[in-house]
N, C-alpha and C positions, 0 to 999 in steps of 0.2 A: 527426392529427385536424384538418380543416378550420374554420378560424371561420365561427361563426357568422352571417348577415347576416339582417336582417328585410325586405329590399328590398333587388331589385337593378333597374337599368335600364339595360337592357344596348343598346349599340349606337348610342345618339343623339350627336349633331354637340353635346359640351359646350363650354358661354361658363362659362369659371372666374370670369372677368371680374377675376383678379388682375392687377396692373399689366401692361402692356406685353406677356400673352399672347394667342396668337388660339386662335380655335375647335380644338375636334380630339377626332375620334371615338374614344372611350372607353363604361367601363362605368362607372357610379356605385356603390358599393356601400354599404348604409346598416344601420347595426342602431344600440339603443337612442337614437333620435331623433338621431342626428350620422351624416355622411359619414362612412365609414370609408376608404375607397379611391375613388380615380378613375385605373381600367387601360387606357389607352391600347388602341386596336383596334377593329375592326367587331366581332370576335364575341366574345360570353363565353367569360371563362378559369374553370371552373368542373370542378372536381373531381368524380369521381361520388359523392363521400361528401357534397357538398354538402346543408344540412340538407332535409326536406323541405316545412318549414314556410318556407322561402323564399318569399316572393311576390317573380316574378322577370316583367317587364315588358320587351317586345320596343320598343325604341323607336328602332328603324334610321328613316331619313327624319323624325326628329323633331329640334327644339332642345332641348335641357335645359340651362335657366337659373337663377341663381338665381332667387327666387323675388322678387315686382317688389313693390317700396316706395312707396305710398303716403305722399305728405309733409304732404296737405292731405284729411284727410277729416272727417265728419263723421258720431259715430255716440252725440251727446250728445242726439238729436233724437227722438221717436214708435220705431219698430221698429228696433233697432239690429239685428239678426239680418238684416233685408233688406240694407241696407248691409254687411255681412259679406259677407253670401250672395255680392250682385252683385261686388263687389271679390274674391272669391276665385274668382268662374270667369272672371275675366279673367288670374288667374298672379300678383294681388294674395297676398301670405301674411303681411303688414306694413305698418302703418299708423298716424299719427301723428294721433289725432283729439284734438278739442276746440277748433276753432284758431276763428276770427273771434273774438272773446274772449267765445264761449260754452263753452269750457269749465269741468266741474262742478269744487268740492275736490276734490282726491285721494281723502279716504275715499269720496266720493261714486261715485267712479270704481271704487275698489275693491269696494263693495257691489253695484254695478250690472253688473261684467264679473268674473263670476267665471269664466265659461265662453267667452269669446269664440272664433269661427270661425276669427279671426288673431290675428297676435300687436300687440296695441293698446300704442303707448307714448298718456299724457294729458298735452295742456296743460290748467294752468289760467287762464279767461278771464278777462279785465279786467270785463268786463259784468257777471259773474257775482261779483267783489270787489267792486264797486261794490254791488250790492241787500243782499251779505251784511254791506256795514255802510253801510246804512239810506240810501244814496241813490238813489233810484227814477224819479229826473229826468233822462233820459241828457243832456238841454241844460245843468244844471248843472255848474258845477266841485266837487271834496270841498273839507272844510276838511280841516285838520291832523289831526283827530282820525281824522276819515274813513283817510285815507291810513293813520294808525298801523295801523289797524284791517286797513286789505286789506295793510297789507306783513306783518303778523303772520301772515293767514291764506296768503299766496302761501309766504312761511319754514317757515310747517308742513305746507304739500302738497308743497315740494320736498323737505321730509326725510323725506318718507314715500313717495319716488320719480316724484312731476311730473317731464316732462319742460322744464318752463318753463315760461312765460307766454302766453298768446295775446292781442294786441288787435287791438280790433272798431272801429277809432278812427270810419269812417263811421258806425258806428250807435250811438256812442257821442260826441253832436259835445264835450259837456261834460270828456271828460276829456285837460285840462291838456299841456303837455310834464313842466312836473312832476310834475304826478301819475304820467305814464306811465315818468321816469325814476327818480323812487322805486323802483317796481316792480320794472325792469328792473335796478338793482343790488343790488337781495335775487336774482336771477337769476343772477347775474354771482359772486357769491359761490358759486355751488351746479356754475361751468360750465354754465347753461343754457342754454336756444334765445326766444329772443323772438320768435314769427311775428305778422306786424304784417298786417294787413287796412288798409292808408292811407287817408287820414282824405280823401281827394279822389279821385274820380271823373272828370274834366272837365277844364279850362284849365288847373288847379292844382294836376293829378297829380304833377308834376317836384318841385314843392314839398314834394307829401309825399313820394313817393320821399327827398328830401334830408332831409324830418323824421328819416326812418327811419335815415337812414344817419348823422345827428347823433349818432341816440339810440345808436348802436354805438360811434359815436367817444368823447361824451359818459360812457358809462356801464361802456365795456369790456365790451360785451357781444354774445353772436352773434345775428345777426337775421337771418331769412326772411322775403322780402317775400311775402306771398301772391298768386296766380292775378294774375301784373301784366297779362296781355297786357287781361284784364276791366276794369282797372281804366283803365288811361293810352289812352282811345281817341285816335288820332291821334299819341299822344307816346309810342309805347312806342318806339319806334327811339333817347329822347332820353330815356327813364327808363332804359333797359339802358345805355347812356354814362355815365351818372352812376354804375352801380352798377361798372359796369366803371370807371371812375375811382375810387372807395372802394377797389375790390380792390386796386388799384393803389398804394394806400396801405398795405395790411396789413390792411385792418381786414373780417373775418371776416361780409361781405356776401353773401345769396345769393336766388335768387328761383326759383317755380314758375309754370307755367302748363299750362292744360289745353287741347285744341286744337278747343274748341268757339267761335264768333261769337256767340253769347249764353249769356247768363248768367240765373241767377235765384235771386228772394230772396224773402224775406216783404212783401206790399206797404206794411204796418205802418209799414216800418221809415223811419228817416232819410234813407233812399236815394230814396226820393219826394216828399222836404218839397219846400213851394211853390217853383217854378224848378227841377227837374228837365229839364223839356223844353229850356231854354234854355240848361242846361248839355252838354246832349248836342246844342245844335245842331237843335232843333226838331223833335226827335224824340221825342213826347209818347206816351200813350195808346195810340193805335195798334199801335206796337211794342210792346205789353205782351199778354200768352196768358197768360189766367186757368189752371193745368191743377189747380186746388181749386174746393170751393167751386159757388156756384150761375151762377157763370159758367166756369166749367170748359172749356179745347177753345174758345174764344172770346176775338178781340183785344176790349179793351177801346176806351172812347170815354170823353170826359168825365164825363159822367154815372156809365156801370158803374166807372169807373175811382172816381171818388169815394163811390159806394156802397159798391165793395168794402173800399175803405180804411177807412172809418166802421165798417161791419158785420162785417167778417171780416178786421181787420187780421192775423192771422195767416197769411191765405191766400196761397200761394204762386203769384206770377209768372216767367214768362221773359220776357226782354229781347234782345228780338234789335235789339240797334244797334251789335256790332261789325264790323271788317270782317273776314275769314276770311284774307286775304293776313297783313296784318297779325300775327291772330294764329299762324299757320302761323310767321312769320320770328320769332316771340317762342319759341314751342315748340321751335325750331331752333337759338335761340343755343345758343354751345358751354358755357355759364354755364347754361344753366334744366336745369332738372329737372321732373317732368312729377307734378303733383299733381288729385286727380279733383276735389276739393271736390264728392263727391256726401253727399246728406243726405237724408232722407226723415220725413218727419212725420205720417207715417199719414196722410194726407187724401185717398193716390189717387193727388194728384201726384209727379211729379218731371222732373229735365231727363235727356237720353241720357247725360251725363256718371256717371251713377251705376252703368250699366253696359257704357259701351264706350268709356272713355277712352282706359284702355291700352295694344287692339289700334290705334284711331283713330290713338293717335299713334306709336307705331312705323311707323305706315302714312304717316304725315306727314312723318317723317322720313327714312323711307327713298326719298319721293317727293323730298326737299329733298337729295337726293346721301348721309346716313349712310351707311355700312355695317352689318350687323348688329350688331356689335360697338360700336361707336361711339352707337348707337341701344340695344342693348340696355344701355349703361353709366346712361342717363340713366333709367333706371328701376328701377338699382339698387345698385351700387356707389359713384355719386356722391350721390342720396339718405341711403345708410348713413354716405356720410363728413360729411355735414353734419350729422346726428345723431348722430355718434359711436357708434357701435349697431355689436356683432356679427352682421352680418346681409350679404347684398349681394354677395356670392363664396361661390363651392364650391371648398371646399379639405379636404382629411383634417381632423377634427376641429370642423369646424363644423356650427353648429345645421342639422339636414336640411330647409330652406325652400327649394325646387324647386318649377320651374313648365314644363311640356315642354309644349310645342305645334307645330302642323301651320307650317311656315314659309307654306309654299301657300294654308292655308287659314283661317289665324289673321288672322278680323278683326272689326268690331264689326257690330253688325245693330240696336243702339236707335238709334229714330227720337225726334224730339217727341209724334209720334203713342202711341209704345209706349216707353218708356225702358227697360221692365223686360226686355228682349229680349237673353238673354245674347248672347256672342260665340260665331262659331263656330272650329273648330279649336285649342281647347285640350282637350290629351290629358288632362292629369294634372295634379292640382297637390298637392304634399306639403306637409305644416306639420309639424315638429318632427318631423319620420318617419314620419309618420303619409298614408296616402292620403287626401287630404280633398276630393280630386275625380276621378273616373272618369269621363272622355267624356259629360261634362255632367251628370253624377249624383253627386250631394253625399254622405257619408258620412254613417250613421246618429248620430254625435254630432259635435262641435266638439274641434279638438283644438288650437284655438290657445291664447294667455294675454297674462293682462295683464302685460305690461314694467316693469319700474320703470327711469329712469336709475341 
């Protein structure tokens, strides 16, 4: 009697992405949400007694990969289901939200994502321990008591399975090294992940960069730099040396970046206090696209720019003041992994990064000499190993997260103009065994979940 399978995909060019193998045409065969097999060959080896409730999918001329890891997303924000949606028809099936240190408490995570599209692991944010014991001033420092308070509350969303900490240190300029290295060894107790958003933007990047990499040596613990190439303009060639010096050390440093030249954030936030333009080099107002709001689709000037800030501090800009070379050779190093930080706030806006980072950057990097393999590792198996996560390779017995796409035809299509403009050329993408995308048609429910570490 033949086993049973729930899914087969038969015939595509498989990236196991387990160590040191290359590609090679096989079939994948899947039942109760895991791989069961992967049969070497172009055609299926299939019995005629095979069941007939098999859904059995021809996927000759396609990649079938794991399914791509998100390190930096954001889905604590307005419509978390958009941010699903968009990250899973780009071959997203896995994703680490909560990070600039907006992430919510664990319970909070768990009341809010019971059904999610992928599979979501949660940091919890510094910003977010900070209001929940009563300091609401980000330019202030906590006192003592303050601290007891947020290391009590970060102690008990890690044993209810947080994935760590996130901080927001630029939009948070008040909080301390102490404060943040308290933190970070209630973290360090639990093997967590500390993802640091650095407290410097400007001249003084390097600086933080080297905060960060203190707070790892400092605290014995693992840290993720967030989206550096955004952060270090002009300096990222000399924040990736530093970090490549920490590695060099032992000490469990690592960083993402998305391969967009701007960036964008809430204009509210810290990231516009007075001296902005001077820090970036004279580059004010201008370079700011309201895309909320009643300036929406429109660079700002002095004036709107300080209206909007007054009236609509929540309303969300883009910043285009990086360079594109720059961050292309940050997205390249053999060190980064490739994280979307897309986020969405119901207001309308958002930047392209929320739905074509993915394809954009395997498109970057195979423009920068990768190979497929080499390229497809930074979007999945190197991500999972920095989270320590079952995830990231197809192998017999693991979770069935697959993501098969057109090599040819797999690329991004959001503009600034349209961000919400899926990718084209992705066939399929499975979550947990489940079909959760058909040739750009989403399945009738969510079959991902919330992760605990």
């Amino acid at each position: 009697m033949s086993e049973h399978y729930d899914l087969v995909l038969a015939g595509g060019l498989v990236f196991t992405m387990r160590d040191g193998e290359e590609p090679f045409f096989a079939t994948v065969t899947i039942a109760d949400g895991r791989v069961r097999g992967i049969i070497p060959g172009t055609e299926s080896v299939w019995d005629s007694n095979r069941s007939s409730e098999t859904a059995v999918y021809d996927v000759r001329g396609m990649y079938v990969t794991p399914g791509f890891i998100d390190i930096h997303a954001h889905d604590e924000f307005g419509d978390g289901d958009i941010v699903e949606q968009a990250l899973l028809r780009q071959g997203v099936t896995t994703a680490l939200a909560g990070n600039c240190g907006s992430g919510p408490l664990f319970p909070e995570s768990e009341a809010a994502h019971a059904n999610p599209w992928i599979n979501l692991y949660y940091l919890v944010g510094n910003r977010v321990l900070r209001r929940a014991a009563s300091q609401n001033d980000r330019y202030s420092p906590c006192s003592g008591e303050q601290r007891r308070v947020m290391c009590d509350l970060l102690g008990e969303s890690m044993r209810l399975g947080a994935m760590g900490l996130s901080l927001g240190l630029e939009y948070e300029p008040g909080a301390s090294f102490g404060e943040i290295c308290d933190l970070a060894r209630i973290v360090a107790k639990f093997d967590g992940l500390v993802s640091v958003h650095t407290r410097f933007d400007d001249y003084r990047c390097v600086d933080a960069v080297r905060e960060v990499i203190a707070l790892s040596r400092d605290c014995g613990v693992r840290v993720e730099i967030s989206h550096l190439g955004s952060m270090t303009m002009s300096h990222t060639d000399e924040c990736a040396d530093a970090i490549d010096s920490a590695k060099s050390e032992g000490l469990p440093v690592s960083f993402d970046c998305y391969p967009y030249d701007a960036f964008c954030t809430n204009i509210g936030s810290a990231v516009f206090d007075d001296g902005f333009a001077e820090r970036w080099r004279g580059k004010g107002p201008e370079y700011l696209e309201a895309v909320s709001g009643r300036f929406a689709g429109k660079r700002l000037n002095w004036k709107t720019f300080t209206e909007m800030r007054r009236e609509e501090p929540d309303g969300t800009v883009i910043a285009y003041i990086m360079d594109q070379e720059e961050v292309e050779r940050c997205v390249a190093h053999p060190d980064c992994v490739i994280g979307s930080d897309s986020y969405y706030q119901g207001d309308g806006g958002a930047h392209p990064r929320l739905s074509g980072t993915f394809p954009r950057a395997l498109k970057v990097l195979r423009k920068r000499g990768y190979g497929w393999n080499g390229a497809i590792k930074k979007l999945t198996s190197m991500p999972a190993d920095i989270l320590r996560i079952d995830a990231g390779r197809l192998d017999a017995g693991a979770i069935a997260d697959i993501a098969v796409f057109d090599p040819e035809k797999f690329t991004d299509r959001a503009t600034y103009e349209d961000p919400f403009l899926p990718p084209d050329g992705m066939r399929m993408v499975i979550t947990r065994g489940r079909a959760a995308l058909e040739d750009g048609v989403l399945s009738d429910a969510p079959s991902g979940k919330l992760r605990k570490k």
